[in-house]
C-alpha positions in Angstrom: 0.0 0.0 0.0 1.4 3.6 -0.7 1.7 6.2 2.2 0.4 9.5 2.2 2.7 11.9 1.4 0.5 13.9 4.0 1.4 11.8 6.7 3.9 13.6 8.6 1.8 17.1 8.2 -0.9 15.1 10.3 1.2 13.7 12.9 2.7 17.7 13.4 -1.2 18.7 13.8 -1.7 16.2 16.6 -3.9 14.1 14.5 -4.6 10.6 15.4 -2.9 7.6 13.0 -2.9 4.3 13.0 -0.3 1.9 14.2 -0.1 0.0 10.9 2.6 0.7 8.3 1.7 2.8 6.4 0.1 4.5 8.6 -3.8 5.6 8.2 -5.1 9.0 9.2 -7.9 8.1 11.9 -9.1 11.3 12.6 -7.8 14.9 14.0 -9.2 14.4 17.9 -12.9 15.0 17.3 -14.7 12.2 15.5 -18.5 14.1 15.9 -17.5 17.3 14.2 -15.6 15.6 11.3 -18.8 14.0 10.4 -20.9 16.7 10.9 -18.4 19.1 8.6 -19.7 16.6 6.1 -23.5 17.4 7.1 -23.6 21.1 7.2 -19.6 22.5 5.8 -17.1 20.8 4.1 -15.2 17.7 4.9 -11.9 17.4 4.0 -9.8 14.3 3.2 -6.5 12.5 2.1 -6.8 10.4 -0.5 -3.0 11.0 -1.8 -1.9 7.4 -1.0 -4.1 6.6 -4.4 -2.3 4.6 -7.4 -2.4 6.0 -10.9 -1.9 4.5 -14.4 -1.6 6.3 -18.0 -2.6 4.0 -20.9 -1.9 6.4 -24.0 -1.1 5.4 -27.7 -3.5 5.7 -30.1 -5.8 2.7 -29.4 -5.9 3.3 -26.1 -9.5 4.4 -25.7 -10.1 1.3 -28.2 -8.4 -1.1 -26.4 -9.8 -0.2 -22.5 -13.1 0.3 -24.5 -13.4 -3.9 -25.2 -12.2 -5.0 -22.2 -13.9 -2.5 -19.7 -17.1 -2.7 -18.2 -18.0 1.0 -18.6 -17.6 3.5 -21.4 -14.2 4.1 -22.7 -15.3 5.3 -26.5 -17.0 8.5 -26.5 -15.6 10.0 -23.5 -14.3 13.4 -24.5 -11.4 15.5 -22.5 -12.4 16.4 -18.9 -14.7 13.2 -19.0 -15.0 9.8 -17.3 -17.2 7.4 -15.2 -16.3 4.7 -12.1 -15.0 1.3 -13.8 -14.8 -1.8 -13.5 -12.3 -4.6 -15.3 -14.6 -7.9 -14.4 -12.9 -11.3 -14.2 -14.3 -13.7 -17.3 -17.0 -15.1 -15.0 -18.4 -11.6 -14.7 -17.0 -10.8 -10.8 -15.3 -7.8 -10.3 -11.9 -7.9 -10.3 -10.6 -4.4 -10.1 -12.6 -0.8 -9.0 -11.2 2.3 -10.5 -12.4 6.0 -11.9 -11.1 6.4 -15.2 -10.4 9.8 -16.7 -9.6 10.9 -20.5 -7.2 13.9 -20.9 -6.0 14.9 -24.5 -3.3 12.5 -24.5 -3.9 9.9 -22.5 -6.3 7.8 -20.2 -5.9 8.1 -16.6 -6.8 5.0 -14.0 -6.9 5.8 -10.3 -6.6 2.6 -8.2 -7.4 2.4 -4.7 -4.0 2.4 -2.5 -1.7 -0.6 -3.7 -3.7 -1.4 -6.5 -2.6 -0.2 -9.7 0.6 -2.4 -10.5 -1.7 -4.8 -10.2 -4.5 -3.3 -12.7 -1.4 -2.4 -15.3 -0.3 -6.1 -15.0 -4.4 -7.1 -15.3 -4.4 -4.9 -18.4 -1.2 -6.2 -19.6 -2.3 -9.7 -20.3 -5.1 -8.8 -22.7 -2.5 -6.3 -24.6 -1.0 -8.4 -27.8 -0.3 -6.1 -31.0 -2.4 -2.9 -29.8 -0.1 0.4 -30.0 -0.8 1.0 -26.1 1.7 1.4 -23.9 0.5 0.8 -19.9 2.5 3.2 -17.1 2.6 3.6 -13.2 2.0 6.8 -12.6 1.5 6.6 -8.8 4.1 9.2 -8.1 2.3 11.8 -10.1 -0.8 11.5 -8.1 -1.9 13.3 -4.5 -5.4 13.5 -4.7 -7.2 15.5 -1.7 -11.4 15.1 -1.8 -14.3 17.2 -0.7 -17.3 17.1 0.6 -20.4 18.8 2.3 -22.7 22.0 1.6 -19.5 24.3 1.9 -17.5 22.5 -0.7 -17.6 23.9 -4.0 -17.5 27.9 -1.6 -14.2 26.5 -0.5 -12.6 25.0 -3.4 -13.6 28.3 -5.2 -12.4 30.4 -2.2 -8.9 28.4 -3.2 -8.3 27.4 -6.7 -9.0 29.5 -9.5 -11.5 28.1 -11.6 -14.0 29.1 -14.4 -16.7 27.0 -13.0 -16.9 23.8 -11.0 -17.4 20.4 -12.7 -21.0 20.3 -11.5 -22.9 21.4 -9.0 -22.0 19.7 -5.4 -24.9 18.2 -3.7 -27.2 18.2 -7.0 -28.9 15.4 -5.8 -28.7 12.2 -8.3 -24.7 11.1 -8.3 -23.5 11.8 -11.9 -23.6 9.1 -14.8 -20.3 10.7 -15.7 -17.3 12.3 -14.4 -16.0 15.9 -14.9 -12.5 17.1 -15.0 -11.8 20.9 -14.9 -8.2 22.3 -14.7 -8.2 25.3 -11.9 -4.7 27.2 -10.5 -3.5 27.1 -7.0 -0.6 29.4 -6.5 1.5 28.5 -9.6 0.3 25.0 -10.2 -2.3 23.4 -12.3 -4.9 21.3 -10.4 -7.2 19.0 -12.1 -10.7 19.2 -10.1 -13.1 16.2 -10.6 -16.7 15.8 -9.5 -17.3 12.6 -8.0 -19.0 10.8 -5.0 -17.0 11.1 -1.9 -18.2 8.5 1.3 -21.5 8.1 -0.6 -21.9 11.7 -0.7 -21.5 14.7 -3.9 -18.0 15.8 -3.6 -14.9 17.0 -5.9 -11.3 15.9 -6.0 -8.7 18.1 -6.1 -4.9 16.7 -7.6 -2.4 18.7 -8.5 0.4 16.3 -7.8 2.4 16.0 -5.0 4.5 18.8 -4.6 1.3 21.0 -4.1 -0.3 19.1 -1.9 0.7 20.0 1.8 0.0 23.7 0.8 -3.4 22.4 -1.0 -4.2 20.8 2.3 -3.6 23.8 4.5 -5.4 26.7 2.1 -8.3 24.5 1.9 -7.9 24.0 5.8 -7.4 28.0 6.5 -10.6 28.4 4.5 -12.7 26.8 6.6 -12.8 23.3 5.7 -12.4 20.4 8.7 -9.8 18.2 8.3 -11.2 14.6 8.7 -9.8 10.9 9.0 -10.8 7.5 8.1 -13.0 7.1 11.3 -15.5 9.7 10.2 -14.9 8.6 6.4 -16.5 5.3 7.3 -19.8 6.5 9.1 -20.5 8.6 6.1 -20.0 5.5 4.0 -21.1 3.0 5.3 -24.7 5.4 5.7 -24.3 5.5 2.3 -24.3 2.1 1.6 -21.4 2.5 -0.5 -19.4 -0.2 -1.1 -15.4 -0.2 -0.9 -13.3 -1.9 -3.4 -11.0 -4.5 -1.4 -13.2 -4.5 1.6 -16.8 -4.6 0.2 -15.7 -5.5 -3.1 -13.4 -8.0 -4.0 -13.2 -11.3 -7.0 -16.0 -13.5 -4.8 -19.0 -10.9 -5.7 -21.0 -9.4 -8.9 -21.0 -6.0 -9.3 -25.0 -5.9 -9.1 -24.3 -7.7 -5.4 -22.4 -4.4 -4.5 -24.8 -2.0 -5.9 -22.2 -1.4 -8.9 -24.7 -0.6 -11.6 -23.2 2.9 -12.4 -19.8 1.6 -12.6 -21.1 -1.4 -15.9 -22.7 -0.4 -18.9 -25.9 -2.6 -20.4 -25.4 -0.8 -23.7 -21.9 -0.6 -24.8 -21.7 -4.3 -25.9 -19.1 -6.8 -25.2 -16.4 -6.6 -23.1 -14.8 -8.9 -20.3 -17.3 -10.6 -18.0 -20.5 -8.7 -19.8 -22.0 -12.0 -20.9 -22.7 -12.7 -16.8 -23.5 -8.9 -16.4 -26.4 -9.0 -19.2 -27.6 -12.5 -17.8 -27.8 -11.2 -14.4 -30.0 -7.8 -15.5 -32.2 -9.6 -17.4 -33.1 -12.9 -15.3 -32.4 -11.9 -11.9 -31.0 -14.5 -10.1 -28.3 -12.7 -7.7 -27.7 -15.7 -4.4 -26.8 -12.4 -2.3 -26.9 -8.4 -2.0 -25.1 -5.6 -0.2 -27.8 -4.1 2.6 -27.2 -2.3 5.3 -28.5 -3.6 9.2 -28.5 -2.1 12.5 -26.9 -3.6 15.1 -27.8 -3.1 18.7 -24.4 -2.0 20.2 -22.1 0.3 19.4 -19.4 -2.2 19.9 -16.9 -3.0 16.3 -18.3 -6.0 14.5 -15.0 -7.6 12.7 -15.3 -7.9 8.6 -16.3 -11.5 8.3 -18.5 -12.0 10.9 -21.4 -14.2 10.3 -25.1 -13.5 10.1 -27.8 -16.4 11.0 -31.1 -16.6 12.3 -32.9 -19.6 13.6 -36.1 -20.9 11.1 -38.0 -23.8 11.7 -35.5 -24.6 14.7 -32.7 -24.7 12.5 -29.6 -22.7 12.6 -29.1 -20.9 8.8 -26.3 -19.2 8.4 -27.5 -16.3 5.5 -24.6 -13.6 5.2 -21.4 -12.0 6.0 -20.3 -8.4 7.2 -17.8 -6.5 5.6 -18.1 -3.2 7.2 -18.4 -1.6 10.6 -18.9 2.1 11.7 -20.8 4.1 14.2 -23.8 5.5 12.8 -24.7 9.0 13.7 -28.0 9.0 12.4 -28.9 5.8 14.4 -26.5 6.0 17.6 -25.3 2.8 17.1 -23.6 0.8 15.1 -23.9 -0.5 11.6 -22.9 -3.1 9.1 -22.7 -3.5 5.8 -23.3 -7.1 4.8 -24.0 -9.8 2.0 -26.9 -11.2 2.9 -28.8 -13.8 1.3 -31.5 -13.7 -1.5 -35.1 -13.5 0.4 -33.5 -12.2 3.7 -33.0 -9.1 2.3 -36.3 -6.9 3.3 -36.0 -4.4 6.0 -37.3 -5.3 9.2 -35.3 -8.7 8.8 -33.5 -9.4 12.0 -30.3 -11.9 12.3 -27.9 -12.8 15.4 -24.3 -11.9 14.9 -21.3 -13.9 15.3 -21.0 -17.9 16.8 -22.7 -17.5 20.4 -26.3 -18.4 20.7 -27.3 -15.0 22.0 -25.0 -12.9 19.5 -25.9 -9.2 19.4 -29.0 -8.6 17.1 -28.8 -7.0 13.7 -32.1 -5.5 12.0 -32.2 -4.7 8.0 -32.4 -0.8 7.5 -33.4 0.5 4.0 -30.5 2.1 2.5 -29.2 5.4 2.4 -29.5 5.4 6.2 -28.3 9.5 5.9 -30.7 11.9 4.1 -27.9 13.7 2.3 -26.5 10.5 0.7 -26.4 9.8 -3.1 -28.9 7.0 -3.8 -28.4 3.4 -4.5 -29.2 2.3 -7.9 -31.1 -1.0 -6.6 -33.2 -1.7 -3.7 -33.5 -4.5 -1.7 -35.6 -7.5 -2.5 
C-alpha cells in the first residue's frame, strides 16, 4: 500500500494515526465534528496514497473500450465514469475512476492497486499500440465534501466553473475534470462521489499538496480521517473496493450498476452482467443492518437466524462504523437472496445469544447519493 505523502503534516497537527505501516489518518481528535463538517460545511480528506496508471497510444480508448465494463469510447477530454475490469465469469476484479485527458487515459486505483490493474491490463495487450504506465508518483489527490464545498474549493483554486454542482442530488452518470490554478500550479478538479456523498477531487500532484491541504484548511474546511470517512460511507451504503468489493461478488451484489454499462456491448465478463439484469438470479446483495451495540463488528462475521428450529447461516459483514444517524452501530453485509427486506432481524457472530442485527433500508443519511437498486 502507498503512504500519504501527508502523513507527517498530520502527525505535526496532533492528528490521530494508526499503528499499521503505512500509517492511516484516523481522525484529527474529534470524530462528531468531522462527520458533521460533512453534514452542514465541508469535509476534507487525504486520498494521496491513491495509485495512478496512464494508458496512451493511439488505441488506447479502443483497447480499455473492449475489455472495460463502462464506457471508454465516446468520453471526450475532462470526462470519465467509475470502472470496473470484471474477471471472465463476470465478478469484479478491479474498481477504478477512469479519466480521459488529450493524451492519455488516466486510472486511479485504490491504494496498492494499480501495479496490479497495469499487470491485469497487460495480459489482454497483444499487437495494440498502447503502452501501460505507473503513474503513482504523479498523483496526491485531496477530496471534498459537504454544503461548503464547492465555496471553499472556489475560495482556493482558481477556476472558471466547477465540474458540477456539489450536492445536485442524483450522483452523476459521468465524471468531470476541470483544470483550476492554485498558487503557480495546475490542479485538475473532478466531481465525484466522496463516502456516498457529492463531492470534488482536487490533484495537482504531490508537490502542491501539503499547501493544498492547508489553504483548503485556512478556508474553513475540517480536516477529517478515516474514522468519520467510514460512518458517512457505510450510511451510504457504499461499497469499498477491497473491503466490500473484492473477485467473490458481482457487481449488481455491490450496488455497482453505475460503474457497468448494459449498452456498450461486449467486453470482459459482460455475458454474466447482461444474464444477471435480465433474469435476476443474484444468491446475495449488499444491505445495510443495525446492530444493537455500538461495539466494532470484525469484517467477516457471520449472520444467522434460527427458522424452523434450524440454525441458517444467511450472510457475511464487511463493514463496521458508528452511525450517527442511528447512535449505534452499523454493518454492511452480503446477505442472502429472500433475507434481504427491512425489518429482517439476524444474530451476529457464533454465540447463541450474539448481538441482534435488524435490515435498515439504504441510504440510512438523508444527504446520501442513492443506491441504484433496492432491496428485495
Amino acid at each position: 500500500m502507498e503512504r500519504s505523502i501527508l502523513t507527517e503534516l498530520h502527525r505535526k497537527a496532533g492528528a490521530v494515526l494508526s499503528r499499521e505501516e503505512p500509517p492511516q489518518l484516523l481522525t484529527y481528535g474529534d470524530v462528531p465534528a468531522e462527520y458533521l463538517a460533512a453534514q452542514e460545511g465541508c469535509a476534507l480528506f487525504d486520498r494521496t496514497d491513491r495509485g495512478l496508471l496512464a494508458v496512451t497510444g493511439p488505441e488506447a480508448a479502443a483497447f480499455l473500450h473492449r475489455l472495460l465494463a463502462n464506457l471508454v469510447l465516446g468520453l471526450g477530454p475532462g470526462r470519465g465514469n467509475r470502472n470496473l475490469l470484471l474477471t471472465p465469469k463476470g465478478k469484479v476484479r478491479f474498481d477504478f475512476d477512469l479519466t480521459v485527458e488529450p493524451e492519455r487515459i488516466l486510472l486511479s486505483t485504490p491504494p496498492g492497486r494499480a501495479r496490479e490493474l497495469a499487470q491485469g491490463l497487460d495480459t489482454y495487450l497483444f499487437a495494440e499500440k498502447v503502452q501501460i504506465a505507473e503513474r503513482t508518483g504523479e498523483h496526491a489527490p485531496i477530496e471534498v465534501c459537504g454544503p461548503r464545498s464547492a465555496e471553499l474549493v472556489r475560495a482556493v483554486v482558481a477556476l472558471e466553473r466547477l465540474p458540477r454542482e456539489v450536492g445536485a442530488g442524483e450522483p452523476p452518470s459521468e465524471l468531470e475534470t476541470l483544470a483550476g490554478r492554485f498558487e503557480d500550479t495546475s490542479v485538475n478538479v473532478t466531481s465525484l462521489p466522496v463516502a456516498g456523498s457529492s463531492g470534488l477531487r482536487l490533484d495537482g500532484g504531490p508537490a502542491p499538496a501539503p499547501a493544498l491541504w492547508e489553504a483548503l484548511r485556512a478556508a474553513g474546511a475540517r480536516p477529517c480521517g478515516l474514522v468519520a470517512r467510514e460512518s458517512l460511507r457505510v450510511e451510504a451504503g457504499a461499497a469499498e473496493p477491497g473491503v466490500d468489493v473484492d473477485e467473490q461478488v458481482y457487481p449488481q451484489e455491490a450496488r455497482l450498476e453505475r460503474a457497468f454499462s448494459l449498452e456498450k456491448g461486449c467486453y470482459v465478463g459482460q455475458e454474466v452482467v447482461a444474464k444477471i439484469d435480465t433474469y435476476g438470479g443474484l444468491n446475495k446483495l449488499l444491505v445495510a443492518l443495525r446492530v444493537a451495540s455500538d461495539d466494532p463488528v470484525a469484517r467477516g462475521t457471520r449472520l444467522w437466524r434460527e427458522e424452523n428450529g434450524e440454525r441458517r447461516d444467511l450472510g457475511v459483514v464487511t463493514s463496521w462504523a458508528y452511525s450517527f444517524v442511528l447512535e449505534t452501530g452499523l454493518v454492511l453485509a452480503y446477505v442472502k437472496r429472500r433475507h434481504q427486506a427491512p425489518g429482517t432481524s439476524f444474530r451476529l457472530g457464533e454465540a447463541e445469544r450474539g448481538p441482534e442485527a435488524v435490515i435498515v433500508p439504504l441510504p440510512v443519511r438523508a444527504n446520501a447519493l442513492p443506491l441504484a437498486t433496492s432491496e428485495s
